[in-house]
N, C-alpha and C positions, 0 to 999 in steps of 0.2 A: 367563541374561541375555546378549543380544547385546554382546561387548566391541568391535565395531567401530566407528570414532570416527563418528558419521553429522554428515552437513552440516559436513564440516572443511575445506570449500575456503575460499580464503582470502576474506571475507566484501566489504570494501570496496576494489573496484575503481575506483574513479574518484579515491585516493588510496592507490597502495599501497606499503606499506615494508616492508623485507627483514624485519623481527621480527615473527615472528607465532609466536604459541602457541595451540591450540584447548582448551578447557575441557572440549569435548563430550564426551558418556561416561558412562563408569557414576558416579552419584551416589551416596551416600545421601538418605534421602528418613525420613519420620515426620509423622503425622498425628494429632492433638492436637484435642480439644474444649475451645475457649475456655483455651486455658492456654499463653501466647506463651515461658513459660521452655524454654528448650532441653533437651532430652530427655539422661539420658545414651545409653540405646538408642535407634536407630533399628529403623524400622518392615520396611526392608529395601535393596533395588538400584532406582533407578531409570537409564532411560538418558536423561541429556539432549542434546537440549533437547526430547524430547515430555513434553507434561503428562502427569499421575500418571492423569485418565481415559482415555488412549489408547490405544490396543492396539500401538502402538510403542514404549511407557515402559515396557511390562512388569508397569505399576502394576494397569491398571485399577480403580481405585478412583476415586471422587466426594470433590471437597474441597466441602464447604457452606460457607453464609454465617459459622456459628457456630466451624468449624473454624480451626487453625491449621495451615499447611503450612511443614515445616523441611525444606532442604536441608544437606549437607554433603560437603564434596570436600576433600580430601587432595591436597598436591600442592608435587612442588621444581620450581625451575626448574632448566633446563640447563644443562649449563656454559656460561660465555659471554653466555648472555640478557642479564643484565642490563646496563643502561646506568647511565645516572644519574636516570633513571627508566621506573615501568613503569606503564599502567593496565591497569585491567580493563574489558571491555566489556560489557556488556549488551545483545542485541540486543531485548527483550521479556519483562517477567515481569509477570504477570496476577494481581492488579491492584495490592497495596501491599505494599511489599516493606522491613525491613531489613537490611542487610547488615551481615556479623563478619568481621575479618580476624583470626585470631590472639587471637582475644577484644575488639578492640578496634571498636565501632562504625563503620564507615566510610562510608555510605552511607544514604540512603532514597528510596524512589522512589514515587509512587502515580498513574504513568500508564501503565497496564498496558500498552498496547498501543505504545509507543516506546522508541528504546534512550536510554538512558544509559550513563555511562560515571565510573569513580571514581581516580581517581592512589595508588596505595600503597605508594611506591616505602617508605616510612617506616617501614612496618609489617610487611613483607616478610621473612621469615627461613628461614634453611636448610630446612626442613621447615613447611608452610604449610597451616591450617586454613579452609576459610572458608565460612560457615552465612549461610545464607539464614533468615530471619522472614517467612513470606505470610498474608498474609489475603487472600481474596477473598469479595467481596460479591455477584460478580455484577449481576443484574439488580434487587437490593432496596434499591441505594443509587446516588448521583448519577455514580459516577467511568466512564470510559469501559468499553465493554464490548461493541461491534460487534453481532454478530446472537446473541449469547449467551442463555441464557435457562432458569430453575431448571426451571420449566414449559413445555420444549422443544415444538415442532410445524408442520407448518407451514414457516414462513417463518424459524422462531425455532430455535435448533441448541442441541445439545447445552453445556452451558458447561462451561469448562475452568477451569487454575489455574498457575498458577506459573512457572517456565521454560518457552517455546513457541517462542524465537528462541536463534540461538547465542553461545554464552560464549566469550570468548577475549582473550588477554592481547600486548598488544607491550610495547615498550620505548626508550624515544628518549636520545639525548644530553643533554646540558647544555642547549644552545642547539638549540630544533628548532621545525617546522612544525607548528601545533598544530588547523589546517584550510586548505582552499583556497574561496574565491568565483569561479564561471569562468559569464560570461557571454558570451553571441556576441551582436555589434551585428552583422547580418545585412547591413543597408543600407548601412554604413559598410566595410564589409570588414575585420572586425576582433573580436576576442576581448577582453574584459576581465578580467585577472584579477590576484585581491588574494590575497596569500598571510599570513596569521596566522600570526605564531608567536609563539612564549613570551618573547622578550627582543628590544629595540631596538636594538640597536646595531652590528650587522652586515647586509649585503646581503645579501640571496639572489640565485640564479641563475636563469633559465628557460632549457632547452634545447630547442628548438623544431626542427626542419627544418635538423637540422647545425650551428645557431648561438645563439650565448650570448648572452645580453638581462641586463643587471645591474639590478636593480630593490631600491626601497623595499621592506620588507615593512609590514603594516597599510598600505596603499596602493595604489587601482587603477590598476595597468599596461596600456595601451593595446594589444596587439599585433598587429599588421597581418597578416594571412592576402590578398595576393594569391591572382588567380587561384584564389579556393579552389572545394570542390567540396560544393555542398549537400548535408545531409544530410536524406533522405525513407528511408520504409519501401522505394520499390522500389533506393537506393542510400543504403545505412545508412554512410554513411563515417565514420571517424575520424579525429580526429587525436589522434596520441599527443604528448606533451611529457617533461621531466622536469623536478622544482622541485630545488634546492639552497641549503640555510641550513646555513652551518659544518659540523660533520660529518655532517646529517642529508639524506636526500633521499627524493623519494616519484615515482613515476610516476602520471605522469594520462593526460586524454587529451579533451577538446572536440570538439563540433562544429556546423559554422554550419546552422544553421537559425533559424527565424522564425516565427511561429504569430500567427495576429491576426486579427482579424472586420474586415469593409470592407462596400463597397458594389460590387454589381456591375454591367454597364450598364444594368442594367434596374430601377436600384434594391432590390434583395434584398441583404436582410444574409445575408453567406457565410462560412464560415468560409476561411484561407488558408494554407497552409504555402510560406513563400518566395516569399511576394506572389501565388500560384497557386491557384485555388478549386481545393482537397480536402473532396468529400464526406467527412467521417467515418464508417463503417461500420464495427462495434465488437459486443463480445459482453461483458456482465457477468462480473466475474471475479471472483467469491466470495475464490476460494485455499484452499477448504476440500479435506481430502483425508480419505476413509474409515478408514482409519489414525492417521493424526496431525493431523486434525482444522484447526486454522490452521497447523500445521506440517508443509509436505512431505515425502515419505519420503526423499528426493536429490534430486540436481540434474538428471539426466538425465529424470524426469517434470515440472521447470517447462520444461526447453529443449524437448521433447517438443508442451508444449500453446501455447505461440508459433506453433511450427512448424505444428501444424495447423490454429489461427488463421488463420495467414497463408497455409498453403493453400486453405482457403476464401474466401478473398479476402477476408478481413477483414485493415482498418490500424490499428483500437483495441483496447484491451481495456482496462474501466471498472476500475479496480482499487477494489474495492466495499465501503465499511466497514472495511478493514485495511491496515496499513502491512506491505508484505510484506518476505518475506527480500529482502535489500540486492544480493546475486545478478541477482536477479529481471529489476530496472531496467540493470543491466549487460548482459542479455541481450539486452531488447529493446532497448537503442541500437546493441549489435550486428546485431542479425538483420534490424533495423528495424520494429516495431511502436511506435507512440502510444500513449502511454499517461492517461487520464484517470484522477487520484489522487483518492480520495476522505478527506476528513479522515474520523476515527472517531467514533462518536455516542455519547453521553454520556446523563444526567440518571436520573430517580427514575423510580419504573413508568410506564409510557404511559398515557395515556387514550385508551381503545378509538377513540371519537369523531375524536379528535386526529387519531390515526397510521392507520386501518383503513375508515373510511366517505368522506372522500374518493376513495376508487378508484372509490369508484360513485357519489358523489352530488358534484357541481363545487361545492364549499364551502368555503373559509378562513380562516382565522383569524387574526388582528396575532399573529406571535410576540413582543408585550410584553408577554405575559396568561403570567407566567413557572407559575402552579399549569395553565392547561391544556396546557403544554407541557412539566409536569412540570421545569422549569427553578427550583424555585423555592431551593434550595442553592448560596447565595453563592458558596463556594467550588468547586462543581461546574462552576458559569459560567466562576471564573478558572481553574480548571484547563483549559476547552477552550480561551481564550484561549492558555494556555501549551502546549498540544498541539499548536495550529495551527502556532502560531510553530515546534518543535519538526519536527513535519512538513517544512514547508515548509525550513528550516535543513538538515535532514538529505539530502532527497532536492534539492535548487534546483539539482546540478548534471550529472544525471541531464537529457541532451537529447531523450528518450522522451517524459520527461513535460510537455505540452504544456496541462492544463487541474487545475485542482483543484475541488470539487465542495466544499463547506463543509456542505450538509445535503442530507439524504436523506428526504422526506417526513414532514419534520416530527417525528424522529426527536429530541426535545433540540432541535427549534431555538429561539434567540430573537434575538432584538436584531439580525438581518440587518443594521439600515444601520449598525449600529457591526461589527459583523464584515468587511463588504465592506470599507472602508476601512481598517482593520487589515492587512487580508491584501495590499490594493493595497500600503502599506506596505513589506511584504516580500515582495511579488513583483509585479510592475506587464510582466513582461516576458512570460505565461502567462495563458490564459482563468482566467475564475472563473465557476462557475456554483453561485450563490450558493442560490439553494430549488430541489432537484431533485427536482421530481414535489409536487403538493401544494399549501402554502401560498407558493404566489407572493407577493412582498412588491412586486414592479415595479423589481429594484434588477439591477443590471449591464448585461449583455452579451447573456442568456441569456431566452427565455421554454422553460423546459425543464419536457414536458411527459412525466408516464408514463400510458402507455393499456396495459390489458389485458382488459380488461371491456366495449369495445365498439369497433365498427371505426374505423380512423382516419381523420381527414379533418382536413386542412392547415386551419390558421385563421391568419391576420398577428397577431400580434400588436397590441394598440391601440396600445403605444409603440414600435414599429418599433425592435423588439431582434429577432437572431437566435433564429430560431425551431429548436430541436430536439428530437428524442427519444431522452430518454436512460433509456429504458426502457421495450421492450414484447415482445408475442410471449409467450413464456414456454410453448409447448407441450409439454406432457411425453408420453413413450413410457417405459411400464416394459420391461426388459429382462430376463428371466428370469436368475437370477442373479447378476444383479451393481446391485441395488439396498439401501438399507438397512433397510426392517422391510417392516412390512406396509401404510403408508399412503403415497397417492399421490396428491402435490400438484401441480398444476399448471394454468394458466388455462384452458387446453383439454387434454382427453385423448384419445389415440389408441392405438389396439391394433396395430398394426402398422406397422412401418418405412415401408412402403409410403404410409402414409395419413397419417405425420405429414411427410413430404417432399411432399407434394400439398397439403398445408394450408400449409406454408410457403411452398412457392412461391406459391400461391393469395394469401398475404397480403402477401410482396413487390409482385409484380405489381401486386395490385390495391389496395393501398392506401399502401405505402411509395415506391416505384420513381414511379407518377406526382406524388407530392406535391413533389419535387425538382423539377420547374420550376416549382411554387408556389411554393415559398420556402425546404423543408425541409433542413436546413442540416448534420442530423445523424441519426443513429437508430443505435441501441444493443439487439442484442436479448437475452433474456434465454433463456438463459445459458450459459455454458462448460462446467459440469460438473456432472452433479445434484448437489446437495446433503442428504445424509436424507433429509424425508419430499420434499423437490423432487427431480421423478423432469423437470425440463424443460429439461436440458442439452443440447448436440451430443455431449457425452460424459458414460460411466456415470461414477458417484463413484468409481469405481476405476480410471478412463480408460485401462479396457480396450476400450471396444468404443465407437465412432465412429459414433453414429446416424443420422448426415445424410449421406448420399456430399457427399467435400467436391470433388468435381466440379459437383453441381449445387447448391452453395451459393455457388461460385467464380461461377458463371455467371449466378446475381442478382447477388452483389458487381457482378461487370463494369457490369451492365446499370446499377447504381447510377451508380457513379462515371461512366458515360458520358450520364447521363438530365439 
């Protein structure tokens, strides 16, 4: 067993406080048929945070539907650590989980793919026990579960279990900041930001550009950024700050930008960053890795594939089906890439009809028909409600991320016109592209269209909504060696590097590149990394080897954004 801590940088950057302890590490681990009592033996070492199927966990073993999966971690804290209180974090554990401190219940969660987080300052003692209870269902019951699938192929991935995101502990005072809300009023020249903390009755502090601002907490502060400097992908600026409540303080850090659909002089709805039409040009980002599967191996292969994004001259990447490591979106507000967030998909098996024969045949369906969109578990509904929120709460101050995607071809969707206004609710200041690909409902901002099956050709939409695509392309080259079995999926195939760079340019050109003075507002192609049996990445699943010279994919970018 590898005993080095992996993914131990410290996780949430956009609030961070000097107490950080990492959980990551050798676990124990035990795998149980239908029998949730705690074992006295376990089964052996797991490393977390990869799942027990991964070939990074050490496990590789399969947890089923019928299975129970136990962790357990041993552990003091340091001298010093503690405060007057400590919690635990959870970045991810897939799909229902309870949590033991020291024998004593503390926790449940059963939204696999979000963190939570639990206070146990109470139950905390010089030497410290704490087991994990999992159950996962996978794809045979309502709760979320991205591209997962018992019956992998295809489109649909191996499915995992358990911890997949990192564990890790701080510690605060008495009186402390228990979150931050940081908005930029772009137009206004100014930042808005509310600081939450756990007791009333004292002031917190902002330290800003050399100077102190005394503020309410639970109350939004206006702050004035003269003269500031936009943030875009080709100048990623920040500004740092620091907050202060009583003895606790956290560094942040904002930045002004603006994202918003208008009207151009020609009447076409466009998309705009800082009041300025920015073509979107964007690559599907799974975030799956050959190894650890929705858990990356480190951090130097996510800063790695930004980087080569953004060499190609791409400014988005779709983050597709999963809430990633919390890193991630730090990155790209530094390096500068846009980020479109996709909430995660939920419900009971698919109906083939539903989710797979729109690609090819232009048919939809009212997502209020909750049995053919497998939506019909009351509680599987409110849990996405609770996800979303969730979602949105977690990432809202991450200035990367500029649009959120609510459904994915009809994946679990229903109720679009109660979901759109929900999510306006809590966030009103970020696109929403409400049905991506599929069953158009006619609701937001967006007619967001996926083509892979036949060529594209620009159509207006009837209600004169921005028109994009946020998903197409998809050509796959297998690369000798560094793919994962023997099938190979992809919308078109090609045998050689050669042929699938002539095909791509062939389908910029001639069908992407001119629809932009039609109207085409967006396009996202598919995708960053193969995945499994998807062999139609710009990079192999083990992003070693870079299929597209990202010279001549730099050189459609350009052509885009200039057309």
């Amino acid at each position: 067993m590898n005993n080095k801590v992996p993914l131990s940088e410290y996780p949430r950057m956009i609030m961070v406080r000097d107490s950080y302890l990492s959980l990551n590490g050798v676990w124990e681990y035990a795998i149980r048929e239908n029998d949730e009592r705690v074992p006295i033996e376990f089964d052996g070492d797991i490393l977390v945070p990869f799942s027990p199927e991964t070939p990074l966990s050490g496990v590789n073993r399969t947890v089923r539907p019928n299975d129970v999966l136990f962790y357990r971690k041993r552990f003091s804290l340091p001298k010093g650590f503690k405060k007057e209180y400590v919690t635990l974090h959870f970045g991810a554990v897939d799909q229902v989980v309870t949590v033991y401190l020291n024998g004593t219940k503390i926790g449940f969660n059963q939204s696999g793919f979000h963190p939570f987080s639990i206070e146990i300052s109470k139950v905390l003692k010089k030497d410290n026990e704490l087991v994990l209870v999992v159950r996962d269902y996978s794809d045979t019951r309502f709760y979320a579960r991205g591209k997962q699938k018992i019956k992998r192929g295809q489109i649909w991935y191996t499915p995992q279990s358990g911890i997949f995101m990192p564990v890790w502990l701080e510690s605060m005072p008495r009186d402390y900041i228990e979150k931050l809300k940081i908005t930029p009023r772009y137009d206004e020249s100014l930042v808005e930001i509310t600081i939450f903390t756990n007791s009333k009755d004292n002031d917190a502090v902002i330290i800003f550009d050399g100077k102190e601002y005394t503020v309410k907490p639970n109350k939004v502060y206006k702050l004035k950024v003269n003269d500031f400097i936009s943030w875009s992908p080709d100048n990623p600026h920040l500004y740092p700050f620091k907050v202060k409540y009583c003895e606790d303080e956290v560094d942040s850090y904002f930045a002004m930008r603006k994202i918003s659909v208008d009207t151009d002089e020609e009447g076409i709805k466009r998309i705009y960053l800082n009041n300025k039409i920015l073509f979107n040009t964007g690559l599907l980002d799974q975030g799956y890795y050959h190894e650890g599967y929705l858990t990356p191996p480190d951090e130097a292969t996510v800063i790695n594939e930004i980087k080569v994004a953004k060499e190609m001259g791409f400014n988005v990447l779709r983050k597709h089906i999963k809430i990633e490591w919390e890193r991630f979106y730090y990155h790209c507000d530094r390096l500068g890439m846009l980020v479109w967030q996709d909430f995660v998909n939920g419900g009971e098996p698919y109906n083939f009809v539903t989710v797979h024969v729109p690609a090819v045949l232009n048919i939809h369906f009212k997502d209020t028909n909750y049995k053919r969109f497998a939506r019909q578990n009351a509680l599987g509904r409110e849990l996405f409600y609770a996800e979303a929120k969730t979602t949105i709460e977690h990432l809202y101050n991450y200035p990367s991320i500029v649009l959120w995607t609510i459904f994915n071809e009809g994946w679990g969707q229903f109720d679009s016109h109660k979901l759109l206004p929900f999510v306006l609710e809590l966030d009103n200041t970020r696109l929403i592209d409400v049905n991506s690909g599929w069953h158009d409902m006619g609701l937001g901002q967006f007619r967001s269209h996926h083509v892979y099956f036949r060529k594209y050709r620009f159509k207006k939409d009837k209600l004169d909504r921005c028109v994009i695509l946020s998903e197409f392309g998809g050509y796959a080259h297998r690369i000798p060696g560094h793919y994962y079995g023997v099938a190979n999926f992809g919308y078109r195939k090609y045998n050689t590097k050669e042929e699938l760079e002539k095909a791509v340019i062939n389908l910029y050109e001639k069908e992407i590149i001119p629809a932009v003075k039609q109207g085409l507002a967006a396009a996202i192609y598919t995708q960053l990394s193969d995945v499994e049996d998807e062999l139609n990445g710009v990079l192999t699943y083990d992003r070693k080897v870079v299929k597209i010279d990202p010279k001549v994919m730099r050189e459609l970018n350009e052509k885009l954004l200039k057309a």
